[in-house]
N, C-alpha and C positions, 0 to 999 in steps of 0.2 A: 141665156140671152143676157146680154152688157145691158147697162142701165141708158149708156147712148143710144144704144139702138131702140130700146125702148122708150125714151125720149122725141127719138124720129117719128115714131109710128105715132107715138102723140101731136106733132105737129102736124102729120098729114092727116091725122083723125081729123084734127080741128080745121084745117083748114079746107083740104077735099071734100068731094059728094062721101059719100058712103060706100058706095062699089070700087071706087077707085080707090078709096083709101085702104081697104081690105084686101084688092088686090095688092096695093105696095106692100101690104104689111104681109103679105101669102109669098110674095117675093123676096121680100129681107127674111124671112121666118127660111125660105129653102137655102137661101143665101149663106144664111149662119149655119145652118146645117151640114153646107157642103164643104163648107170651111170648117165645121168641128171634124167632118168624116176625115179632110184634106188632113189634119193636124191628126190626128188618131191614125188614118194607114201611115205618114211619115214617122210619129214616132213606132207602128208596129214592124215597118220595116228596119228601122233603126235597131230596134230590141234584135229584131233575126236576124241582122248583121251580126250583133256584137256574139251572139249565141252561135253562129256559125262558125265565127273568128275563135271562140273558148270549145268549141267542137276538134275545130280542124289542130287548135295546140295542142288538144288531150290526145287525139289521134297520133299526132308528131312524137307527143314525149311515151305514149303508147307501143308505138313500136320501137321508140328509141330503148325505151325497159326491155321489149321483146326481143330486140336483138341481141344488146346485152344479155340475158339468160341464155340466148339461144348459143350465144359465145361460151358463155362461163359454162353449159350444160357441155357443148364440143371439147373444151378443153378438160373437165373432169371425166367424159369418157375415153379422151384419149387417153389419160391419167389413172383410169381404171382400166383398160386395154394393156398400156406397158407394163400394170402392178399382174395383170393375170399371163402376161407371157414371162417376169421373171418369176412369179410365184412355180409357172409351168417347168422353167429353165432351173430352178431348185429343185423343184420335187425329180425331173427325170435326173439331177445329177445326187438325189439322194438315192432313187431307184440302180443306177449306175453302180453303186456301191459305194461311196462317199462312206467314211468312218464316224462316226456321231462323233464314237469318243474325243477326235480328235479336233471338237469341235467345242466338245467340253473341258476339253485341256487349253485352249484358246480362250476359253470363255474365263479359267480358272486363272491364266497366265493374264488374261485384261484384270482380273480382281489383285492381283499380285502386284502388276505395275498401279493399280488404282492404290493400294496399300504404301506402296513404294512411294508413291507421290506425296500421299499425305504426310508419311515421315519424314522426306525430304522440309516438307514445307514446316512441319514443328521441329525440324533443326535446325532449318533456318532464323525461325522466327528466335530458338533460345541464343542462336550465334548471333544475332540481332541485338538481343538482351543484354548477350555478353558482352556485344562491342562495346553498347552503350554503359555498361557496370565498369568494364575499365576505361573507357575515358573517361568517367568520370572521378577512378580512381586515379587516375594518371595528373587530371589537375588539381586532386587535392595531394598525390606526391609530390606534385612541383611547389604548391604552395607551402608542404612543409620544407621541402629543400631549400625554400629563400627564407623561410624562417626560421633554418638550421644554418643558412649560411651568414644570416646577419647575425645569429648567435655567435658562432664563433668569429666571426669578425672582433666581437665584443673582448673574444679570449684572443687574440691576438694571432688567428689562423687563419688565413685565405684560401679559398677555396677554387682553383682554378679550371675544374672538372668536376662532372657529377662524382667523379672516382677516382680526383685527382686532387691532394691538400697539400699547403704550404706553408713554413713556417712563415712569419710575417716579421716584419725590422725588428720586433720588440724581442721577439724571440730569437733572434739571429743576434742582436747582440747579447742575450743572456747564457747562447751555446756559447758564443766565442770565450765570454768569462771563463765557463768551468771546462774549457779548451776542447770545446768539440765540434766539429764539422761536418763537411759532404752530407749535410741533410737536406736533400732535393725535397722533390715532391714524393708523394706516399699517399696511399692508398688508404681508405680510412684504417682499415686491420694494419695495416705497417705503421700508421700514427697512433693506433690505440698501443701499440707494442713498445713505438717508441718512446710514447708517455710514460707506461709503463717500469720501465728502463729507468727513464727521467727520471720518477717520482722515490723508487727504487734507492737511484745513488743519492740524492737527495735524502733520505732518510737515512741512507748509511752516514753520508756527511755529518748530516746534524746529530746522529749517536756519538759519531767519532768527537763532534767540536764539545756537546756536551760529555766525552770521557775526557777531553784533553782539561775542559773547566773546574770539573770534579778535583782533577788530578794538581790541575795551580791553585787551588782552594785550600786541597788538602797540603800541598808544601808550603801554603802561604801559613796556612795553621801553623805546622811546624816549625817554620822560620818564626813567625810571633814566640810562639813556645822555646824555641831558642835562644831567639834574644831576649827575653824575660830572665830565663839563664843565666845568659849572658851578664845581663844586668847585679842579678843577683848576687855571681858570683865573683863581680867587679867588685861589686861594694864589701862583698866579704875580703876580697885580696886588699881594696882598701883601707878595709880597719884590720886585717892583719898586718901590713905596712905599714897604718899610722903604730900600734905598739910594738911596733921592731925598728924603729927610727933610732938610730946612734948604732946599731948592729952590722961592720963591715962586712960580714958576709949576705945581706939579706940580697944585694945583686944578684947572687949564685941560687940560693936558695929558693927553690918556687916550690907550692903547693903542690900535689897530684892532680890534685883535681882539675885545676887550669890546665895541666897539660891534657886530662880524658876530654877536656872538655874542647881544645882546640881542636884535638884530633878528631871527636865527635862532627865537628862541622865542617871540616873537609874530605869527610867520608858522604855526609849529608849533600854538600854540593855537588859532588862528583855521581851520587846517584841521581839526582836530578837532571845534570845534562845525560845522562847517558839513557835514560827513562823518555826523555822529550825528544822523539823524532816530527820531524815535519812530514805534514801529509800533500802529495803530490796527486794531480785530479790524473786519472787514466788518460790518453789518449785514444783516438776512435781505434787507431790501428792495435793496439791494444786492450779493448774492450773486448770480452768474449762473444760468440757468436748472439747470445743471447741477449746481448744488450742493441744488436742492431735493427 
């Protein structure tokens, strides 16, 4: 009971008889009653609603599960149905007489191509490897060939081809010097040949220029030693002339020895030029095969 309403019941206590006031109060007392009962069926209907409502979804999703399995159970026995009629359709065609062996020759021929494949695939994998090993060999040949070709750049060769060299202006005018020609391009084995060749007459040159130096040394000696001689045996014919001065015959009369001695040096210069040939450089056309 509210404290209002028990409020009420006190004003009509106080101010009604007593019968009357017991009555109203008998009357508000079933009053509140029928209105606690009124609120208690509404909410216990309300409760069996919502319990009927969470009934009827379980129901729903109830048979919703139940169909699904009844699905999934039809389709696994159709699935077990087709596996026992092929299991049936093997076995009568093993009964049929079907060959095992040749079934394990099949089986041995699938292990063979399974073998087959693997190899395939670790040949692949080291042709993989390889490609990858020479390309990378490949760009450190190319980086030695640019730093083989700025080297010879440096020696005065050009390089017009991986497998194609030239001689360069420098060397084109140092052929024409020692009169040699027609040297195109070349291969590096035909330029190491031709170097070769090169460095070859070149040394022969330089033996020859130092035999020809040797050889003016050694007649330049001689000519000194000559004309010391010479010398000598001037001064001797001159004090043999100063004491024969007033003697008419001394005109006629010479020494021997001035005479061995003239004759000694026109034997001397005549070996000389005949000793001293000039050296002429080959031409290409004349070069042996081997110098080409």
């Amino acid at each position: 009971m509210s404290s209002t309403t028990f409020d009420s019941l006190l004003s009509y206590t106080a101010v009604s008889p007593p019968g009357t006031a017991i009555q109203k109060a008998a009357d508000l007392l079933i009053e509140l009653f029928e209105k606690e009962c009124q609120v208690i069926t509404e909410s216990y209907h309300a409760e069996q609603h919502n319990l009927e409502q969470l009934l009827k979804r379980y129901q729903d999703d109830f048979h919703a599960a139940q169909s699904l399995e009844l699905s999934n159970l039809a389709e696994a026995r159709q699935r077990l149905f087709d596996l026992n009629v092929q299991f049936s359709q093997f076995r009568q065609t093993i009964v049929n007489g079907v060959d095992i062996s040749h079934m394990w020759e099949l089986e041995s021929s699938l292990t063979h191509v399974r073998d087959e494949c693997d190899s395939l695939r670790s040949k692949l994998a080291t042709a993989h490897r390889e490609a990858e090993s020479r390309k990378c060999t490949e760009e450190l040949r190319k980086k030695d060939l640019d730093i083989l070709k700025l080297n010879l750049v440096q020696f005065g060769i050009v390089c017009q081809d991986e497998n194609l060299l030239a001689f360069g202006p420098v060397w084109q005018s140092i052929l024409k010097e020692l009169g040699i020609h027609g040297l195109g391009l070349r291969t590096p084995e035909q330029l190491r040949v031709t170097l070769d060749n090169l460095a070859s007459k070149l040394r022969r040159d330089h033996m020859f220029y130092v035999d020809i130096e040797n050889r003016l040394r050694i007649s330049e000696e001689g000519h000194q030693q000559d004309l010391l001689k010479y010398k000598a045996e001037i001064a001797s014919l001159k004090s043999h002339l100063s004491s024969l001065t007033g003697n008419p015959n001394d005109s006629v009369q010479r020494p021997s020895s001035l005479r061995h001695s003239l004759s000694h040096q026109t034997a001397s210069s005549t070996q000389l030029q005949t000793s001293f040939q000039p050296y002429t450089f080959p031409s290409v056309q004349q070069r042996s095969p081997s110098h080409t």
